[in-house]
C-alpha positions in Angstrom: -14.0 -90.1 -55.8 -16.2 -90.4 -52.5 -18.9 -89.4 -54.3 -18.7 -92.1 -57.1 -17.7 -94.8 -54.7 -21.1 -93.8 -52.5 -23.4 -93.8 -55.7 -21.9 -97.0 -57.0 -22.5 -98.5 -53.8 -26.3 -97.3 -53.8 -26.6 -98.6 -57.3 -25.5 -102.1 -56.4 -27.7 -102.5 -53.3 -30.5 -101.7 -55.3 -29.6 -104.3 -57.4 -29.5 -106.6 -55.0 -32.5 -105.7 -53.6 -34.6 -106.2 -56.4 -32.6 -109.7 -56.8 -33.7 -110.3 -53.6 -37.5 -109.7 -54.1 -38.3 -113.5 -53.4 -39.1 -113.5 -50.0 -40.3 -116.8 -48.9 -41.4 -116.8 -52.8 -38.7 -116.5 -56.0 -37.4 -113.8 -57.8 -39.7 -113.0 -60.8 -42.9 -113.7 -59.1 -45.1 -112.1 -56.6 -44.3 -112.0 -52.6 -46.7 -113.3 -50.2 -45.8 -109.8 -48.4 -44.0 -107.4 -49.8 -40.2 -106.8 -48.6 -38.8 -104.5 -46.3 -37.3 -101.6 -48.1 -32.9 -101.8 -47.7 -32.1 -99.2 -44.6 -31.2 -95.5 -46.5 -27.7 -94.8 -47.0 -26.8 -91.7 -45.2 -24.8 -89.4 -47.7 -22.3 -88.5 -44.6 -21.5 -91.8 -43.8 -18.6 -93.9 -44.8 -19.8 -96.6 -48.0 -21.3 -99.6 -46.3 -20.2 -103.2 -47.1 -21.6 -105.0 -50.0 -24.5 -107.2 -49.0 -24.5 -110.6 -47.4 -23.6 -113.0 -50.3 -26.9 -115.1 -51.5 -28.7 -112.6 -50.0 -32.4 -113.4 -50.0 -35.0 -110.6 -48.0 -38.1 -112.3 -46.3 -40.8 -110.2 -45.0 -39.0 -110.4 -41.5 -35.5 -109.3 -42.9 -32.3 -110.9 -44.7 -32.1 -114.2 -45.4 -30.0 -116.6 -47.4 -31.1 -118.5 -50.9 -29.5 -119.8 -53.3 -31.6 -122.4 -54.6 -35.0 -122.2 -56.8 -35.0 -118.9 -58.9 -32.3 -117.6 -56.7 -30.2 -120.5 -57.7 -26.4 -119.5 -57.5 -23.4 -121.6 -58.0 -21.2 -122.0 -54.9 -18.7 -122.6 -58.7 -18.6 -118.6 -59.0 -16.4 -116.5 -57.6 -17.4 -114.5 -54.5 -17.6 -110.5 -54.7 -14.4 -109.7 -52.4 -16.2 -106.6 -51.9 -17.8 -107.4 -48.3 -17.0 -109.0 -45.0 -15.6 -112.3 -44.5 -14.6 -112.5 -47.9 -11.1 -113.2 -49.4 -10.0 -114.1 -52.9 -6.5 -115.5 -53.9 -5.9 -115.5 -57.9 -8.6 -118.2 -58.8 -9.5 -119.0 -55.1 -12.2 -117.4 -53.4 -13.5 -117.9 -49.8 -16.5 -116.5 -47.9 -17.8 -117.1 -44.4 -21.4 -116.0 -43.9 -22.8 -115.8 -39.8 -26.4 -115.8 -39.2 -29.0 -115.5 -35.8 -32.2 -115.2 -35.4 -33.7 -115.0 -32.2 -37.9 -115.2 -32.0 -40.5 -115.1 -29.0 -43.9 -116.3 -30.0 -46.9 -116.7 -27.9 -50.1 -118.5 -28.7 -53.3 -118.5 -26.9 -56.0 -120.8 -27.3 -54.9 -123.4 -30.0 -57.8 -125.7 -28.6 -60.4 -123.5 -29.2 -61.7 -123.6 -25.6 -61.7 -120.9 -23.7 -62.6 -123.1 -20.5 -59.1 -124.7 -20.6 -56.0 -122.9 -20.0 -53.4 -123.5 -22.9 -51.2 -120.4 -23.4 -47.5 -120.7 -24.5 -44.9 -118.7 -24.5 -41.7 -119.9 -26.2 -38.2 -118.3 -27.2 -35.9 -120.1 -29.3 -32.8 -118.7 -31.8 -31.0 -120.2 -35.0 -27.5 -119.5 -35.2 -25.8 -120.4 -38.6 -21.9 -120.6 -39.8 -22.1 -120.9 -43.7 -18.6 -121.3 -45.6 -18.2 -121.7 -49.4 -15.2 -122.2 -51.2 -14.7 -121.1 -54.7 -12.0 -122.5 -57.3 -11.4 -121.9 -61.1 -14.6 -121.2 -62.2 -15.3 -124.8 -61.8 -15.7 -126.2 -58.3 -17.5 -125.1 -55.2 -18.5 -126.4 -52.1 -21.0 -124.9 -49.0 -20.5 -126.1 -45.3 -23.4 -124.7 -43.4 -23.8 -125.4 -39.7 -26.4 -124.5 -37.4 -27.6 -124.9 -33.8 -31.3 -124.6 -33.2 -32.8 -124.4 -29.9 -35.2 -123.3 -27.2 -34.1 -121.4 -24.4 -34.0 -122.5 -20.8 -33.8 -126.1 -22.4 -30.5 -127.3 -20.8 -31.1 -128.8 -17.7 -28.1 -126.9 -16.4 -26.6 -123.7 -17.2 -23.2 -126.1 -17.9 -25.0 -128.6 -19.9 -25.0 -128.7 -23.5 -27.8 -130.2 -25.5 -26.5 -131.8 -29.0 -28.6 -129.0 -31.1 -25.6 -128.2 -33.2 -26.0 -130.3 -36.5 -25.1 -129.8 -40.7 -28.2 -127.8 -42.6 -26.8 -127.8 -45.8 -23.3 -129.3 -46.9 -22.8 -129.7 -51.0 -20.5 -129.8 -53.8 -21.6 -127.3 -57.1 -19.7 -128.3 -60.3 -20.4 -126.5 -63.3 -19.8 -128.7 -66.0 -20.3 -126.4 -68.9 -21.4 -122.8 -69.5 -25.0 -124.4 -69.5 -24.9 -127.1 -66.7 -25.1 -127.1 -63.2 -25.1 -129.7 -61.0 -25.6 -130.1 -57.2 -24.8 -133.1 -55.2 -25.4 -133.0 -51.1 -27.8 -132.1 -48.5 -29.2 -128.6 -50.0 -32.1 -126.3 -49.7 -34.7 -126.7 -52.7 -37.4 -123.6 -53.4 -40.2 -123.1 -56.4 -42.9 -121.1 -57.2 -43.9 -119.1 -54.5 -43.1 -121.9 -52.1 -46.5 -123.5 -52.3 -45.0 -126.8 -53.2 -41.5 -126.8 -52.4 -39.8 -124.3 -49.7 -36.6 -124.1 -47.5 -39.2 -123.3 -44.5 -37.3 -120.4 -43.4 -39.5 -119.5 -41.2 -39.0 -122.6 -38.7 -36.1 -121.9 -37.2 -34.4 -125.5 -38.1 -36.0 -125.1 -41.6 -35.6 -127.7 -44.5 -33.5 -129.4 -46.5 -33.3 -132.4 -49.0 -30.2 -135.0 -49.5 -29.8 -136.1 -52.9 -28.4 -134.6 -56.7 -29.7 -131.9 -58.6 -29.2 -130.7 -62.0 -29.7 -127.1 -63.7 -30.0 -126.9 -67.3 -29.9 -123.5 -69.0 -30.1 -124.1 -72.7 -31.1 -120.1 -73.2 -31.7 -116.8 -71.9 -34.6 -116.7 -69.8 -34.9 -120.8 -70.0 -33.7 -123.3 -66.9 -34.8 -126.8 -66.9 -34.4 -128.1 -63.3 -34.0 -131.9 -62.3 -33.4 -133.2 -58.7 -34.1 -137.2 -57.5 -34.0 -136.5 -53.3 -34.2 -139.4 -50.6 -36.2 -139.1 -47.5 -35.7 -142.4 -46.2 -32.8 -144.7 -46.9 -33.9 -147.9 -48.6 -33.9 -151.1 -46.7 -33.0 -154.4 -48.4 -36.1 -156.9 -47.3 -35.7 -161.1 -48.0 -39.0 -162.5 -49.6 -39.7 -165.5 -47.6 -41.3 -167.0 -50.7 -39.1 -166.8 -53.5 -35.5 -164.6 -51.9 -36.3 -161.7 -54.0 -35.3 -158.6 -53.0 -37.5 -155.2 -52.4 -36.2 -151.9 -52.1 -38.2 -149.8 -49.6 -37.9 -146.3 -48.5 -39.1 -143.1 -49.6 -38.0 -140.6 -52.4 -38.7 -137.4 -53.9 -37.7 -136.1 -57.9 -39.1 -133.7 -59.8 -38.7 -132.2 -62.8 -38.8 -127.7 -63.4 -38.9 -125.7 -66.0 -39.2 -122.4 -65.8 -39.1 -119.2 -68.6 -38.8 -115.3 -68.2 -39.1 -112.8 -70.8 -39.7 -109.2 -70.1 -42.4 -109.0 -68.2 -43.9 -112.2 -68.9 -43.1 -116.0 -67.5 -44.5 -119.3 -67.4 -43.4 -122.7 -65.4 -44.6 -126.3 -65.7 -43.4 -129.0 -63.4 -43.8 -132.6 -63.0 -43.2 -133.5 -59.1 -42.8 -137.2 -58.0 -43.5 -138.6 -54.3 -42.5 -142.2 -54.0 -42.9 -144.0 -50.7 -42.7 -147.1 -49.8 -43.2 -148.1 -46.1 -42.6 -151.7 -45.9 -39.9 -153.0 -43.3 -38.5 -155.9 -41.7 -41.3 -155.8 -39.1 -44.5 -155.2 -41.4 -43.5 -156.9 -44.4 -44.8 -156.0 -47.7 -47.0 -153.2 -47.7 -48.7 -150.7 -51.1 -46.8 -148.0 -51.8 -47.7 -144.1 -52.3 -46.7 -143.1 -55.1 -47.9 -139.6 -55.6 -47.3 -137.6 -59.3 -48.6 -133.9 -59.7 -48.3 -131.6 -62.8 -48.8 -127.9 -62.7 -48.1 -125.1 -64.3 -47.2 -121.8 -63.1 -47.8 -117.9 -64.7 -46.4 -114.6 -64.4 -47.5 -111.4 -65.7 -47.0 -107.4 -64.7 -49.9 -105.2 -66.0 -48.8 -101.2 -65.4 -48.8 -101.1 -61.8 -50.6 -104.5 -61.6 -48.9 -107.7 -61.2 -50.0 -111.1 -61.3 -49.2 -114.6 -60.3 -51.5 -117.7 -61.1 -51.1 -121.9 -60.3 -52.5 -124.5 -61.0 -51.5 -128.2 -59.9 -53.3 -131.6 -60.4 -52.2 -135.0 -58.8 -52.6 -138.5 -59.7 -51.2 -142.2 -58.2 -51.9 -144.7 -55.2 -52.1 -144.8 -51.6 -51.4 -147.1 -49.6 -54.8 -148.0 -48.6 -54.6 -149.1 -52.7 -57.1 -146.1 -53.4 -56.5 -144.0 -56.5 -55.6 -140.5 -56.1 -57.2 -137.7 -57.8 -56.8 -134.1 -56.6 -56.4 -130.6 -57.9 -55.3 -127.2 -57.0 -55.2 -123.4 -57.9 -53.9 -120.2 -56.5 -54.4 -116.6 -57.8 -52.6 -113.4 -56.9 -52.5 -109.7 -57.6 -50.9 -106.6 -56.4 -51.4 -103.4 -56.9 -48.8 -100.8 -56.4 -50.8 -97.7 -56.0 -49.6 -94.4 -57.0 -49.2 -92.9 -53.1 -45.8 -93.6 -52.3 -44.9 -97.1 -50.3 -48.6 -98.2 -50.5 -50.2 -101.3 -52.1 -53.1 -103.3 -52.0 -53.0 -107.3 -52.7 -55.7 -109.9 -53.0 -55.6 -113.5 -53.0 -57.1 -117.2 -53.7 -56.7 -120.3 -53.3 -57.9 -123.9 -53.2 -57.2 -127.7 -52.8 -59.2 -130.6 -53.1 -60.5 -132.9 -50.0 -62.0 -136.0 -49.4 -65.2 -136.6 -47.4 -66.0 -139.7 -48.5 -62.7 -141.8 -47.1 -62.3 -145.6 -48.0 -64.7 -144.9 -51.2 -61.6 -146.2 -53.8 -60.4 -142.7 -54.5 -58.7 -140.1 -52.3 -59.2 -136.9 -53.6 -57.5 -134.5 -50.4 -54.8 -132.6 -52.6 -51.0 -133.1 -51.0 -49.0 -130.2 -50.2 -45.4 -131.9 -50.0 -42.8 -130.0 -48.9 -44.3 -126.4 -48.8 -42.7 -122.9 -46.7 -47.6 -122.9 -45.6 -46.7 -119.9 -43.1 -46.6 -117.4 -45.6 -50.1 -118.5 -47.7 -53.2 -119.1 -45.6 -52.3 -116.9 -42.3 -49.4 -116.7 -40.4 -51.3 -118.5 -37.4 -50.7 -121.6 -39.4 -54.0 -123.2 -38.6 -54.7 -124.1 -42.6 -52.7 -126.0 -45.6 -53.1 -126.1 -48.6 -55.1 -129.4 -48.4 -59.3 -129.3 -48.3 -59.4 -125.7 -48.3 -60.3 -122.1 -50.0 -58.9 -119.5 -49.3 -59.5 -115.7 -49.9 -57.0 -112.7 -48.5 -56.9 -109.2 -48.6 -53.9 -107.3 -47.8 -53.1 -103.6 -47.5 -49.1 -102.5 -46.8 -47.3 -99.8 -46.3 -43.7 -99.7 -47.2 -41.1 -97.1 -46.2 -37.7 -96.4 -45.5 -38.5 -97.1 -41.7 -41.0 -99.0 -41.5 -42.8 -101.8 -43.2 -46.7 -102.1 -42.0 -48.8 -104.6 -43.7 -52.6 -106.1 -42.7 -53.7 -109.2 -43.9 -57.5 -110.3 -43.5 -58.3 -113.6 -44.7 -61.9 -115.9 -44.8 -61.0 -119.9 -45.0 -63.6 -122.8 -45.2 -62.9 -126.0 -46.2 -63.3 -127.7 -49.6 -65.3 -130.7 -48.6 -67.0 -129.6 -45.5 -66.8 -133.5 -44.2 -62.9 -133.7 -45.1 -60.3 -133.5 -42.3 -59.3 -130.1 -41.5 -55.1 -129.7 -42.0 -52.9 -127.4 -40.1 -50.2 -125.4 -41.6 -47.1 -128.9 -41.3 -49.7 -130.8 -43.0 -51.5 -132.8 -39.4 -54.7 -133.3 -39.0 -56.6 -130.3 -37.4 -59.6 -131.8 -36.9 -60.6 -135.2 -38.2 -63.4 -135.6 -40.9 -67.0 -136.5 -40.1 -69.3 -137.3 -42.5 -72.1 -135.8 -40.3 -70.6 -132.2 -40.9 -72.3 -129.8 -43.1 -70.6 -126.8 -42.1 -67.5 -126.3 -43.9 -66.2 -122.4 -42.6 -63.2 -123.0 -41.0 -63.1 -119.2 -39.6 -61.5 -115.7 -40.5 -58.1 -114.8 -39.4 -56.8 -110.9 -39.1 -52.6 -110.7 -39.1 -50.8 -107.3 -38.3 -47.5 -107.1 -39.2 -44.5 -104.9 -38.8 -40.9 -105.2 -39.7 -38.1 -102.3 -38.9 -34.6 -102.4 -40.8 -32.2 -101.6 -38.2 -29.2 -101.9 -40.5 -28.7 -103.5 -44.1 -27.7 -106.6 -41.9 -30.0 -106.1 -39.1 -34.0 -106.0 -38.5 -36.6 -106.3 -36.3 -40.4 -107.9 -36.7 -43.3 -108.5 -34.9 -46.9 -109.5 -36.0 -49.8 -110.4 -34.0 -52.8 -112.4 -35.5 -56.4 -113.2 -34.4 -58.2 -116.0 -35.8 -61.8 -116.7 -35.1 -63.4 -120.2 -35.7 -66.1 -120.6 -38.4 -68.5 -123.5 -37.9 -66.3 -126.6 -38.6 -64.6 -125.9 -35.7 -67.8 -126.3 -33.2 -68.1 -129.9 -32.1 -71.9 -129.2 -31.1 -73.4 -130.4 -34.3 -71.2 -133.8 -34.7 -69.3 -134.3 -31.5 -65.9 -133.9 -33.7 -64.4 -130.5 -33.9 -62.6 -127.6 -31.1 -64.2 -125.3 -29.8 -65.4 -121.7 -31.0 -63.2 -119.1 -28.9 -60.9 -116.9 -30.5 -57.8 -117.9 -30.4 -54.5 -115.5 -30.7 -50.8 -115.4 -31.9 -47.9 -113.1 -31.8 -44.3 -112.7 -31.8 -40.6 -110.8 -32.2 -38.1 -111.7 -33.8 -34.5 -110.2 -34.3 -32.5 -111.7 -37.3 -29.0 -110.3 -38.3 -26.8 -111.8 -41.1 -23.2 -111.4 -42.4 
């Protein structure tokens, strides 16, 4: 009987381990890195736990998901089979604990090796998540965390208020094929180019508003989700007393579709903003609209991932927005145990020609950018192209994976953009040279324990010409400039 209960066991962490293939990306496509491997199950042990519930694996170890791909009901009954978990006929409760602690250093960020700018931080995330379970029909998650830096306090007896609600929502399911969401929640598609929790940064993201899940087939969900940024403000026209909502918004519209070994998305993503107050009056809005489409497709040991996503609207300086952009991946599993090789590209549109009547920098919303154009987060996914190479090693033990990337900008007189989407460096229209530099990231992640593992990485980036302010006075500096850090994370 041991011996069943200890292969049944095996058999559903695998399970859940290829459920969980989504990294910072979604089940079904392809990781930015590969995942960890699940610790091995020693045969002369007692049977472990069942997993963390909503478990979701990130190339620094287990996470939790459960929007996007990974989209699970807090309506359905939890597995009783694991820790903190109790059911009661058609009641079922599960508390889930989280904490991450990182250290990260960075050296350089200005380029200039003249001035002295190196940083060494440590911070943690601590999470409570509870979810509640009843008839099949109702759910609701509670999720609290406190985020932040050590050494912060200004006493060892003070206590800064960095306790506050990540994610707190109601699930109903309506019918067999209807979900719907209403609260502050997590929201994550495609491989997070566009939309990501940020799980990386240790507050990470989330979105108040409704969302819907329609699944009128197998393999077939239609998503729907209207999200407010900024509460509207009710503003008095002096002229006439008529009213103007301001405010800003964010809906979309997903559908995605999986069969065998084949899928395909489209999407139709909406950024309304309006940023007229009681002090400024009435200002244009940006109103923001991009379409894309999204494909899947595993070749033998081969598998594939391409995007593509094109954006139309205003601005507020009343320009007309027209921007574009593509991403292409492929791995290769190769036929030596635990090795792979992966290469990568990717573009977006920029704009060197500002105040011309059409802005043509591409917008990368609400994107998890730390997993796409190096982990040194000194690119977006705005005026850029991107190439990567990555070779991994994957093992019981050990996961070791090298990434090598060459970035350059779009339009070489376009702003450079950081990782959050800031200005880098500001456009100049003297600027000819458009090579933002080559970056070199070594990573390594160690499962301690199903529950428990440890990462480290430590990156080198080396500026290209766009970065030296000696041809146009605007730019950096060309020094190398460095990054690293460790981080423990450990989930129930």
């Amino acid at each position: 009987m041991r011996g069943l209960a200890l292969v049944l066991v095996v058999v559903a962490q695998t399970a859940v381990a290829q459920e969980g293939r989504a990294m910072e990306a979604e089940d079904g496509g392809v990781p930015s890195a590969p995942l960890p491997p699940q610790a091995p199950v020693d045969a002369g042990a007692a049977a472990p736990a069942a997993p963390t519930f909503d478990l979701a694996m990130t190339p620094w170890g287990p996470g939790r998901k459960s929007s996007g791909e990974m989209f699970h009901s807090a309506a359905a009954p939890v597995d009783p089979n694991g820790p903190l978990r109790w059911r009661w006929n058609d009641v079922s409760v599960a508390v889930g604990l989280q904490y991450f602690a990182r250290v990260e250093g960075r050296d350089n960020a200005d380029f200039n090796a003249v001035a002295r700018d190196f940083a060494v931080t440590a911070d943690h995330r601590a999470r409570v998540t509870g979810r509640v379970s009843a008839f099949g029909k109702v759910g609701a998650v509670l999720e609290l965390q406190d985020v932040r830096g050590w050494g912060t306090e200004p006493s060892t007896t003070a206590l800064l208020p960095a306790a506050a609600l990540h994610q707190g929502f109601v699930d109903l399911k309506a019918t067999s094929w209807l979900d719907v969401r209403v609260g502050r929640q997590e929201l994550s598609y495609g491989e997070d180019r566009l939309i990501g929790n940020l799980d990386w940064a240790q507050t990470a993201r989330a979105f108040d508003g409704v969302f819907a899940r329609l699944s009128p087939m197998e393999g077939l969900t239609v998503d729907a989700f209207g999200m407010m940024l900024k509460p509207p403000a009710f503003l008095a026209d002096a002229g006439g007393g008529r009213f103007q909502s301001s405010g800003s918004y964010f809906t979309g519209a997903y559908a995605r579709y999986r069969r065998g070994k084949l899928g395909g998305d489209v999407y139709l993503l909406g950024l309304l903003e309006d940023p007229a107050t009681a002090a400024t009056g009435f200002l244009p809005d940006h109103n923001r609209l991009t379409m894309g489409a999204r494909g899947l497709a595993t070749v033998g040991p081969v598998a594939l991932v391409g995007e593509g996503a094109l954006q139309v609207g205003t601005n507020t300086a009343k320009e007309r927005i027209f921007a574009g952009a593509f991403a292409g991946r492929a791995t290769w599993t190769l036929p030596v145990a635990g090795l792979y090789l992966m290469a990568d590209v990717s573009g977006a549109t920029g704009d060197g020609t500002p105040g011309d009547g059409t802005d043509n920098t591409f917008n990368q919303l609400f994107p998890t950018a730390h997993v796409h154009l190096g982990f040194i987060d000194y690119a977006a996914w705005q005026n850029v192209v991107g190439a990567r190479g990555t070779v991994g090693l994957r093992k019981p033990f050990m996961h070791v994976w090298l990434d090598v990337l060459h970035l350059r900008a779009w339009d070489p007189r376009g702003a450079w953009y950081a990782a959050n989407g800031s200005v880098f460096i500001p456009a100049s229209a003297l600027r000819t040279n458009g090579v933002m530099g080559n970056e070199v990231d070594l990573s390594v992640t160690v499962p301690l324990h199903a529950s428990v593992s440890l990462a480290g990485a430590f990156g080198l980036f080396l500026p290209g010409g766009m970065a030296d302010p000696a041809a146009t006075g605007v730019g950096r500096g060309t020094a190398p400039s460095t990054w690293g850090f460790l981080y423990l994370r450990a989930q129930l």
